[in-house]
C-alpha positions in Angstrom: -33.4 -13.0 21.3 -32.2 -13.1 17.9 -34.5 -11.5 15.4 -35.6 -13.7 12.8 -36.2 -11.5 9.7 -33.7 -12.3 6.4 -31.7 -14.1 9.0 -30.8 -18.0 9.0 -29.1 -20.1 11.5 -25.7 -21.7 11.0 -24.1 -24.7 12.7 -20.5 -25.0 12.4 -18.0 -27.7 13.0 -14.5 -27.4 13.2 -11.0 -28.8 13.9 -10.5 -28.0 17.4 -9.7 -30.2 21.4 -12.1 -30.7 24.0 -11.1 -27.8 25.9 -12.3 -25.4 22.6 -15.4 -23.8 21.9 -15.4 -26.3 19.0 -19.3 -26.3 17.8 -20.3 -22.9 17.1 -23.9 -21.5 16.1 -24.2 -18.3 14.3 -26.7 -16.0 12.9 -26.3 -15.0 9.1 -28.5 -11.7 7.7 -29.0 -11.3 4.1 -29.6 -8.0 4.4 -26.8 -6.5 6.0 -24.4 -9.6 5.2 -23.5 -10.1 8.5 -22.4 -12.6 11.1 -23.0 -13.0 14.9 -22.3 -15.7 16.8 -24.7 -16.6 19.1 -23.5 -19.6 21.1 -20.8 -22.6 21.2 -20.2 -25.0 23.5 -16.9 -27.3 24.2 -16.0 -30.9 25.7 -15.8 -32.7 22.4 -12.5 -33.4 20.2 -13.0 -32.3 16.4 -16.5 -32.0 15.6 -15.8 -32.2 12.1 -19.3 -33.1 10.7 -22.9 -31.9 11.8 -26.4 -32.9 11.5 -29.5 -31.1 12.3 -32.9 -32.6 12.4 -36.3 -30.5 10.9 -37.5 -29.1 14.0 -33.6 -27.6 14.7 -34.1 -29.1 18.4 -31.3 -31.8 18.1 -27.7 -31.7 16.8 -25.7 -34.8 16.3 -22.3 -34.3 15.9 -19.0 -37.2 15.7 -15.6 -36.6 17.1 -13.2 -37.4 14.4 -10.5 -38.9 16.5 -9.4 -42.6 16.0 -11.3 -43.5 18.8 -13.9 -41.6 17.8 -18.1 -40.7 18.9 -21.2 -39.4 18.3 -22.7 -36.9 20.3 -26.0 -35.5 20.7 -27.4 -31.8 21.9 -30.8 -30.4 22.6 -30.7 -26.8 21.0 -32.4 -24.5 23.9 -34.2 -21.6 21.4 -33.6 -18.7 23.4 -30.0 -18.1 21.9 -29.6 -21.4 20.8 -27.9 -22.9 23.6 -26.5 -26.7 22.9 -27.0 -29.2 26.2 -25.3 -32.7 25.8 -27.6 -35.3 26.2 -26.1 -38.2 25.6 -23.0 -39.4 23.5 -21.6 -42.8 22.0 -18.2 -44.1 22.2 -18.9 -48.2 21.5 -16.0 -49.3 19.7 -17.2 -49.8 16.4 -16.8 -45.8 15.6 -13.3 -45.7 14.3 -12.1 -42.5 12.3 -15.3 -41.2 11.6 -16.3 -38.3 8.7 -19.7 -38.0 8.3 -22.9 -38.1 9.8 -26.8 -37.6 8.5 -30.4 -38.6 9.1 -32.5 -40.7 7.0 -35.6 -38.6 5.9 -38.1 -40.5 8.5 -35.6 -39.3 11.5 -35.6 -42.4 12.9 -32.8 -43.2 11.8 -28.9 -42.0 12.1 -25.8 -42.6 9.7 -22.1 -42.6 10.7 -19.5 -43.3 7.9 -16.6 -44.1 9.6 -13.3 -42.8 6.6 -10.3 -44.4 9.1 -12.2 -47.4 10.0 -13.7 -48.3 6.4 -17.0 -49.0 7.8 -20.7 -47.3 7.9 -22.9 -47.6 10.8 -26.9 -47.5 11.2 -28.6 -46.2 14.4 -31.8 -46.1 15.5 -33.1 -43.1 17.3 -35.5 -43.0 20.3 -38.3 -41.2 20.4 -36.6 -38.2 21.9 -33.9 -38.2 19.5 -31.2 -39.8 21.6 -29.5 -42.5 20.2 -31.1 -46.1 21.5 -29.5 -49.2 19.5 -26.9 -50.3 16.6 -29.3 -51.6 14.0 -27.0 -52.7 11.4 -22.9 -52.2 10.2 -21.2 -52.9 6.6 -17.2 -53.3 6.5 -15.9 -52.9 3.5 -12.7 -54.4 2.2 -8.9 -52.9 3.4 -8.2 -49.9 1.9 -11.8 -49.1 2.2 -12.3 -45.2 3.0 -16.3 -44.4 2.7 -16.6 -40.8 2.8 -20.5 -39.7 2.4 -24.0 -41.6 2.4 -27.1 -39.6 1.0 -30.3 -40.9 0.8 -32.0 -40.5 -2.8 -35.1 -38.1 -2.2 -38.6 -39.6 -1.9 -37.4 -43.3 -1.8 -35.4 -45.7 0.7 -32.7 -46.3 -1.1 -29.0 -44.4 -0.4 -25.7 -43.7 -2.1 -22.4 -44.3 -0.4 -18.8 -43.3 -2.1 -16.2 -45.1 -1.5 -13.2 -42.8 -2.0 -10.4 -45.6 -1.4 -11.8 -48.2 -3.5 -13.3 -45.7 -6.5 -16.4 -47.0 -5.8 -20.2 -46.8 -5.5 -22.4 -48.3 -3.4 -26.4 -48.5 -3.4 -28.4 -49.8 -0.8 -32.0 -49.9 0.5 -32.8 -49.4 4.0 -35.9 -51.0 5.5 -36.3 -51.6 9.3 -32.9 -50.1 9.9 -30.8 -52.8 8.1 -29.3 -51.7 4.8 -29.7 -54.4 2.1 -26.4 -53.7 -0.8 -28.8 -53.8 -4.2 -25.6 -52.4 -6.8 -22.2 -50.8 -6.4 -20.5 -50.2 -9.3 -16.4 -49.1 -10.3 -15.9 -45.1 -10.8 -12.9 -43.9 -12.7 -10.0 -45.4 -11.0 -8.0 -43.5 -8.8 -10.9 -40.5 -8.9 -11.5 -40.5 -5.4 -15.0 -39.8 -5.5 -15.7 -38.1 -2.0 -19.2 -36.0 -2.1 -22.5 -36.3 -4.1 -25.7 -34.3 -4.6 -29.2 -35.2 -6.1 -31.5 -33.5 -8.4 -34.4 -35.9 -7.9 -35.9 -33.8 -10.7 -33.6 -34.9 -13.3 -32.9 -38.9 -11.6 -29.2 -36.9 -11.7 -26.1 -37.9 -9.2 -23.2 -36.0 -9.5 -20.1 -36.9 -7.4 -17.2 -34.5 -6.8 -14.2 -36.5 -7.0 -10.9 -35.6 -4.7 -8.5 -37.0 -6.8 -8.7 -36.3 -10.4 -10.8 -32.3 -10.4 -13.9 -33.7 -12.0 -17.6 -34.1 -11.8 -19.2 -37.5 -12.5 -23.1 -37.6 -13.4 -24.7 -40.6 -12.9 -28.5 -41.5 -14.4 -30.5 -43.4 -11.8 -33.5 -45.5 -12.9 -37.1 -45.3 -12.1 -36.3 -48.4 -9.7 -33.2 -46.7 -8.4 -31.2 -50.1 -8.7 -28.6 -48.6 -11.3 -26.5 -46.0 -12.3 -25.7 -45.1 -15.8 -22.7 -42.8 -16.2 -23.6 -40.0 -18.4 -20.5 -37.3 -18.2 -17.6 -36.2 -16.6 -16.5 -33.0 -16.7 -13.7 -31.2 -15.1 -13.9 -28.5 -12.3 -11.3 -26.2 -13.2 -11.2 -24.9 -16.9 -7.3 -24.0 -16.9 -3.8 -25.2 -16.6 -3.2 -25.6 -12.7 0.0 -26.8 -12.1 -0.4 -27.2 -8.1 -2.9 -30.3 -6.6 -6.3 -30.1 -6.3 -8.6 -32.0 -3.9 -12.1 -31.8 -4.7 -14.2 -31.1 -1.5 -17.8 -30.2 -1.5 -20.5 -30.1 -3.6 -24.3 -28.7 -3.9 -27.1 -27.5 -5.8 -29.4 -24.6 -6.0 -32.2 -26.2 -7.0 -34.9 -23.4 -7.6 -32.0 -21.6 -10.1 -30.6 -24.4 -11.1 -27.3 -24.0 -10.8 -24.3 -26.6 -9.1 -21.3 -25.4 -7.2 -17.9 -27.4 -6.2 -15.3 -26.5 -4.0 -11.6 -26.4 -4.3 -8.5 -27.4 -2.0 -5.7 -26.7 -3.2 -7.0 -24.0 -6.2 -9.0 -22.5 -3.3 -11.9 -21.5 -5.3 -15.3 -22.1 -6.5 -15.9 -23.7 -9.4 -19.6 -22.8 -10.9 -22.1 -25.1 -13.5 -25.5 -24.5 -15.1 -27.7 -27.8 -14.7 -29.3 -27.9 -18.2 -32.8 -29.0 -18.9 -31.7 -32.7 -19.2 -29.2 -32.9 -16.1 -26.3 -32.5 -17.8 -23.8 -29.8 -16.6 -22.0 -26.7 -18.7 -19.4 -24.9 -16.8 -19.4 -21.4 -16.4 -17.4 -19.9 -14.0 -14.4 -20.3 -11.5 -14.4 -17.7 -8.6 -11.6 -17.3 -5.6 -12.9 -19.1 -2.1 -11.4 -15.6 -0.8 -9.2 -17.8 1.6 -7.2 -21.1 1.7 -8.6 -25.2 1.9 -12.7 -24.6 1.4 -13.2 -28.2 2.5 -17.0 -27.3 3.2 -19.7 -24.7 1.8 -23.6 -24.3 2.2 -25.9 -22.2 0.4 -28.8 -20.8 2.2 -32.1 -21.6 2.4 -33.2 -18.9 0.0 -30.6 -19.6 -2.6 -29.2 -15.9 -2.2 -25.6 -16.7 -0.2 -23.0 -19.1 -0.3 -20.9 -19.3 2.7 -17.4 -20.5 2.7 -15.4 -22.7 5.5 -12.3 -21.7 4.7 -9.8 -24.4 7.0 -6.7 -23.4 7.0 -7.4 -19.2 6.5 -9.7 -20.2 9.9 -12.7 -17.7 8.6 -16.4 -18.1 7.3 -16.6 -16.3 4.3 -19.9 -14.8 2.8 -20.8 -14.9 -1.2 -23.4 -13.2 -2.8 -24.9 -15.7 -5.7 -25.3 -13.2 -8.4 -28.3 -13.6 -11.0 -25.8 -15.4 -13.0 -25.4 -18.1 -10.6 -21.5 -17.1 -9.9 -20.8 -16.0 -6.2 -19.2 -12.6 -5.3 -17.4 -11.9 -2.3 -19.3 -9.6 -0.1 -16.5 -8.5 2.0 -18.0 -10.3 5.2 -16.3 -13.3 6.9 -15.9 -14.8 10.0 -13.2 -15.8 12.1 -13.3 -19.0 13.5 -10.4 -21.5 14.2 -10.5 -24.3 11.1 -14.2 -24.3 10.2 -14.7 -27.6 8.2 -18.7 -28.2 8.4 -21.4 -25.5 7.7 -25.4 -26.4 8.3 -28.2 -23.8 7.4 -31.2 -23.8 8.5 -34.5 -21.1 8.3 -34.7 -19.2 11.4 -37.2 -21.3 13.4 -40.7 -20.9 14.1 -41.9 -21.1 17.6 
């Protein structure tokens, strides 16, 4: 057994072919800064995106092939064994990138990039996948990268990084209803977004042009008011960027980026009215960090570093910038990072 104290659990997804240990689950300590992996399991082409529901008893992962599907795992506790049961290959998953929950759980997102289409399933009562409830295709040259559900209400944000656009939608009874979208800055890209409920803030890392856009939502959540754009690297860089992940720290209020291409870490201060003030642009310690997560307690930032094939671990220092901590971990092209509290029995 794994012991739980200062220790948090990390799903990871990766690049990899059915016959690799593709799907790996480690254990993180604050303390000591260090890694162990404590299970991983094959039989599924890149796993590139992961979602894990509350209880930490289900994963749900897609296969990012052209043909691609969903599968789903019961996560044994003992050492966090994963034991497929059941997977989706119907046709209608085509080049998928993402995959989340809505809050509820009943519920199941796939955004398919390749295929220009997003997908709603409902979810039986033991957490395997029961029916299509509802599909939107979008136009050609369509490539939808992310839905996330705006916290405390039904309604959901999708980015459209091929068209530059935004879409809003409310979900009720598993259909999603379109209520906006609106144009972003053309040829942006936007790929990634995070929400400070707190503030009625969306920012949206874009791929294509190194910024941030920050979007006001109203109290209805039906629009979005473009309030700033602000760049993620604050120098001359004379290589190409692609704007990758983003998050928040919400307790220290601070929002992070990352950087493919500059390889780094670019680090903002959420001010008191949602607006953002950079402050800081630290090394990823490794090439193409496509994907990050902070832990639960706000202390680490780790690091998929793709094409360096290592986990790296960051201290976030009082300041809110990260410092390396001289811990990584090797795994072949990590690409999707979940943390989760170490679960109670």
């Amino acid at each position: 057994m794994v012991s739980e104290k200062d220790t948090f659990i990390i799903y990871t997804g990766t690049y990899g072919l059915e016959e690799d240990y593709a799907i790996q689950v480690l254990a993180f300590n604050t303390t000591s800064r260090s890694f162990k992996q404590l299970n991983s399991v094959k039989g599924i082409a890149n796993p590139s995106y992961l979602a894990v529901n509350r209880k930490q008893d289900t994963l749900y992962v897609i296969s990012e092939e052209k043909q691609g599907k969903v599968a789903c795992y019961d996560i044994i506790k003992d050492m966090f064994r994963l034991e497929e049961k059941g997977n989706l290959q119907d046709g209608e998953i085509v080049g998928p990138c993402y995959i989340t929950l809505d809050e509820s759980e009943q519920y199941l997102f796939v955004v398919n990039y390749a295929g220009g289409s997003l997908l709603v399933y409902q979810l039986a009562s033991y957490q395997t996948i029961e029916k299509l409830t509802d599909q939107h295709v979008y136009l050609p040259g369509s490539h939808p990268h992310m839905i996330i559900q705006i916290p405390n209400t039904s309604r959901y944000i999708v980015t459209d990084l091929g068209l530059d656009k935004v879409y809003l939608y409310e979900l009720n009874k598993g259909k999603l209803t379109l209520i906006n979208e609106f144009a972003t800055t053309s040829k942006s890209g936007p790929r990634h977004v995070a929400v400070f409920g707190e503030h009625r803030k969306i920012y949206i890392v874009n791929e294509f042009n190194s910024q941030i856009a920050v979007y006001n939502y109203d109290e209805t959540c039906s629009k979005l008011e473009l309030v700033q754009e602000i760049n993620v690297l604050n120098e001359t860089f004379n290589g190409k960027n692609f704007g990758a992940d983003i998050h928040i720290a919400y307790e220290r209020s601070f929002l992070y980026t990352s950087n493919r291409g500059h390889d780094s870490i670019s680090v903002f201060k959420i001010n008191n009215n949602g607006l953002l003030t950079y402050i800081d642009n630290v090394s990823a310690e490794g090439k193409w960090p496509r994907n990050f997560v902070i832990t639960p307690d706000e202390t680490t930032m780790l690091v998929a570093n793709q094409h360096t094939n290592a986990v790296v671990a960051m201290e976030i220092q009082a300041e809110g910038v990260p410092k390396y901590t001289g811990n990584q971990f090797s795994i072949e092209a990590p690409v999707c990072l979940k943390s989760f509290d170490f679960p109670s029995e």
